[in-house]
N, C-alpha and C positions, 0 to 999 in steps of 0.2 A: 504494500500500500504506500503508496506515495505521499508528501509532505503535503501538497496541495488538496488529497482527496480528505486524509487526516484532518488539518483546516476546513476543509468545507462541510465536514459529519460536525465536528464543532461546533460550528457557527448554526448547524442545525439544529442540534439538540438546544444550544443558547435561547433560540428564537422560540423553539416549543416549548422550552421550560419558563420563558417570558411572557407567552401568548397563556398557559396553565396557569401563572399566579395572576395574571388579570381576570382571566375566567373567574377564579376561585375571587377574588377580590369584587368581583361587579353582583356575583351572584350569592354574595356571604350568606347566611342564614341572617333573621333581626336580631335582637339584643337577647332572645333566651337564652341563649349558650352562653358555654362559660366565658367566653372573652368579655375582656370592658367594651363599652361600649359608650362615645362621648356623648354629652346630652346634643339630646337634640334628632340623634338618630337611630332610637327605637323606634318602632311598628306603635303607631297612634291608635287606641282607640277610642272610636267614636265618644261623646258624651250619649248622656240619655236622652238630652234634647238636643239634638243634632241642628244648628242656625245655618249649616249650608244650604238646608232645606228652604230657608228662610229667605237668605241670598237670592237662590233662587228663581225662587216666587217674584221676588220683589224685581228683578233683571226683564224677569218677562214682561211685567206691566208695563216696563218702558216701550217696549216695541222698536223699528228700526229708529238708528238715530245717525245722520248723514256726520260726515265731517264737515269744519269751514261753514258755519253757519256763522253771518252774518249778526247784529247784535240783538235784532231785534226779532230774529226766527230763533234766537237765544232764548229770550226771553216769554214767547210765546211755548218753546219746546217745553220749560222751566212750568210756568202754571200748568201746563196738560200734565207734568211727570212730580208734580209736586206730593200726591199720594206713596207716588213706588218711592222716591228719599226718603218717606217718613219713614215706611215699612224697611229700607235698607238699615239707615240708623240706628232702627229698630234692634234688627237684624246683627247688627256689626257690634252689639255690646253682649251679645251673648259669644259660645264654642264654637266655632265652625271646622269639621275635619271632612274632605273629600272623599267619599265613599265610590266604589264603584257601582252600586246600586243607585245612587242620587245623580252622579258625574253627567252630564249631560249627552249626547252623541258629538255635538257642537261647542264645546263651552267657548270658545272664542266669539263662536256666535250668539252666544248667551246675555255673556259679558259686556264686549265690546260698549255695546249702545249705554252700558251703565257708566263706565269708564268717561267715555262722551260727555253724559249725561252731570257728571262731577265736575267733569274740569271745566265743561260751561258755566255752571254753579259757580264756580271758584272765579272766570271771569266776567262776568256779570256783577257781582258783589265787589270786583276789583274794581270795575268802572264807575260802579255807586260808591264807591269808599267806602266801605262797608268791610275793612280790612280780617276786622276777626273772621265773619262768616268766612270769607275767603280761603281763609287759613283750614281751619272746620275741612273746610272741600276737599283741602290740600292732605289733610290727617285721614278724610274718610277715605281718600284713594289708596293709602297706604296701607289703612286700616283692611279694603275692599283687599287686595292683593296680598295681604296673608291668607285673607275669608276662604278667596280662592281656589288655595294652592296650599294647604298644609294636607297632609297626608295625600297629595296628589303626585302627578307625573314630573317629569321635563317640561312635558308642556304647556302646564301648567304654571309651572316658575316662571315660563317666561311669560305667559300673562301678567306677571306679577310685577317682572321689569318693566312692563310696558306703565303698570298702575307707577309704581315707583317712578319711572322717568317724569311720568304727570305730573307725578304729583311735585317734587324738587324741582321741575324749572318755573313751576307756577308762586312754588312758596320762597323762592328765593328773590322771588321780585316785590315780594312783599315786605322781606324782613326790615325795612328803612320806615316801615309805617307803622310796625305794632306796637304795641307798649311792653312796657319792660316782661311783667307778667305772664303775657301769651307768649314771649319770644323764651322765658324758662320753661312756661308748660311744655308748648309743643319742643321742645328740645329732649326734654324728656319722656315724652310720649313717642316719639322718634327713635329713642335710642332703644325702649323698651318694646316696642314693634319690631325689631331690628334684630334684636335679644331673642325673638322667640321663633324666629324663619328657621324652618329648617336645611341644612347643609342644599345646597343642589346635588353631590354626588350619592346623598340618598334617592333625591326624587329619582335621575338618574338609574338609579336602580330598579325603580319599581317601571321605568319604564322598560327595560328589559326583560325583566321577569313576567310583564305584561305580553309582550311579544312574544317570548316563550310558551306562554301558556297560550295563545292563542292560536301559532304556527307548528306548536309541539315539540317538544324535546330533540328530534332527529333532524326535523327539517330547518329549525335554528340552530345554527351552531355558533355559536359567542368564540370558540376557541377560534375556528379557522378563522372568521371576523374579527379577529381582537383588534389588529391597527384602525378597523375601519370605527371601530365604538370608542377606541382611546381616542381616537382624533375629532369624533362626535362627544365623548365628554367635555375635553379638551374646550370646544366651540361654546359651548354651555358653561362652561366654570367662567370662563375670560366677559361672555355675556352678562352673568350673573355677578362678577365682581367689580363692572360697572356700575351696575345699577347701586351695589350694596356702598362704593365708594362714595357713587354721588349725594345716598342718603349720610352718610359719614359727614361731609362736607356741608350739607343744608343743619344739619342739626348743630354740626360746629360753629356755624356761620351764627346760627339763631343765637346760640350758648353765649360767645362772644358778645353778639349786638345787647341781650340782658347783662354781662359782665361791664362793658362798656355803660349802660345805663344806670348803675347802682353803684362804677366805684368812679365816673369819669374822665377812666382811661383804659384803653385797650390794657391788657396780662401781658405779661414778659415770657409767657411761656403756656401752652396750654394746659400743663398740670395746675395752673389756677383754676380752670375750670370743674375738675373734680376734686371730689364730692357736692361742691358748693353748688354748682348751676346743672353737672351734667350727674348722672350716677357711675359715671366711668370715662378713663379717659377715650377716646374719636381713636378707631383702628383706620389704618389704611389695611383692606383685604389683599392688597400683593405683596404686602411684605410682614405682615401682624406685626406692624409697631406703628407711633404716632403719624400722623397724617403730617406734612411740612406746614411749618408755621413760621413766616419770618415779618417781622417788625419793617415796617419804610415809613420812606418821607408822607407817604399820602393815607399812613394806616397801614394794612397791612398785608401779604399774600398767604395764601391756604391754598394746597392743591396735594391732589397723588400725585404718587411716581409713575401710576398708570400701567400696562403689563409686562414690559421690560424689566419693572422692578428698580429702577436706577432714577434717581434723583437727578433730571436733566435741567438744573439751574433755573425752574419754572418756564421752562417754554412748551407752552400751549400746542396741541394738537387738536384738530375735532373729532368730535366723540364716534361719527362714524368711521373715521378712520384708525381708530383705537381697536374697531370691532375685526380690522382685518392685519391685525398686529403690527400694526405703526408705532416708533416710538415716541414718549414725549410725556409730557405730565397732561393726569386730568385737573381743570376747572369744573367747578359751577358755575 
């Protein structure tokens, strides 16, 4: 046997024994076995009173809801859907866990119009000055995209970024107008929203396991597909820790602006913010450590280092091109 064929049996088994621990890794068993398992990503069960159900209901009533509505088909949409908000509200202070019994055929199509239905809410109320409710809109969307997506899929999470991007570039145009108060609350209602998502590479999971059961044990095979699911995880994580950045960023931004209002001056460092304004200190998710904070002439900069990972002196990239692994820092 020759040196090269030697090498190539190698690089074989390498590949199979690489391709077997992600198998084993995508398809673990949940948290009964004996391994630890970190919060967050055990197998949820339902409550007794199940509010997805609730969600639901209330989604439907809305009915289609177009994008780019002008201000006044805004507001028109707004008194016809003002029932399903109440019921959503409702809805959003109770458990909500995704079942697949409840899950819809369509949840995107479910959703959506609700999704709409908020962030118009939220500008409407911005054009009336009406800056709390505004906010309100901006918490129920965040609120809405956990409701969503806990114990659910992939794709389901990323309905959730979709709520979450809503919801941060709406409330970050606000924060110059709330008062010190609202700008602690929702700071910390942000962070604790944020607290309680669970991983992507669980939902991840169940979306596999879905597939599985549905095309059968023989006819999926995760083994021979393993690059094609790592690189589909892969798409999902980088997705997902945008979103979760940006929230990072809007609740930091908030924490600050009440910090700013109660000692009148911006913190030397964001560990003033915890315990006092946040309940913890702002992660950036690509590298689990503080988000960049530096002091200037005009105030101050906050951004990630974005999926690279590396601190690029704050220079800005757009966020869609973050999605397709550009390097750069993210803004809010």
């Amino acid at each position: 046997m020759t040196k090269r064929t030697r090498a190539a049996i190698a690089c074989i088994v390498v590949g199979l024994g690489l391709a077997l621990i992600l198998w084993r890794w995508l398809l673990r068993p949940p948290a009964d076995t004996a391994q630890p398992v970190p919060p967050g990503t055990a197998s949820i069960e339902p409550p007794a009173k199940n509010a997805y159900k609730d969600v639901i209901a209330a989604a439907l009533r809305v009915g289609p809801v177009e994008g780019g509505l002008d201000s006044e088909a805004q507001r028109v949409l707004l008194q016809r859907s003002s029932a399903a908000l109440s019921l959503l509200r409702s809805a959003l202070d109770g458990q909500s866990v995704v079942t697949d019994d409840m899950r819809p055929s369509d949840p995107s199509q479910v959703f959506r119009p609700m999704m709409r239905l908020l962030y118009y809410s939220a500008q409407v109320a911005k054009r009336d000055r009406r800056f709390g409710d505004a906010a309100r809109d901006c918490l129920d969307l965040v609120r809405l995209g956990n409701a969503i997506s806990r114990g659910g899929d992939a794709d389901d999470h990323l309905m959730r970024c979709t709520c979450l991007w809503l919801a941060t570039q709406q409330l970050a145009s606000l924060i110059d107008d709330l008062p010190e108060s609202t700008c602690r609350e929702l700071a910390g209602r942000l962070a604790a929203e944020v607290d309680r998502t669970e991983p992507i590479e669980v939902a991840y999971q169940r979306t596999l396991m879905k597939l599985q059961k549905e095309k059968g044990q023989r006819s999926f095979d995760i083994e021979r597909n393993a690059g094609v699911f790592a690189q589909q995880l892969a798409d999902y994580q980088r997705r997902d820790k945008i979103c979760r950045a940006e929230v990072e960023l809007c609740m930091t931004k908030l924490a600050l602006r009440a910090y700013q209002m109660r000692h009148h001056r911006l913190p030397d460092s964001l560990q003033e913010l915890a315990p006092g304004v946040l309940p913890r200190l702002p992660l950036d998710p690509w590298r689990q450590q503080g988000l960049i904070y530096r002091r200037d002439a005009t105030g101050y900069r906050l951004y990630s280092v974005g999926p690279d990972g590396n601190d690029d002196g704050g220079r800005p990239v757009p966020r869609d091109m973050l999605k397709n692994g550009a390097t750069g820092d993210l803004f809010l």
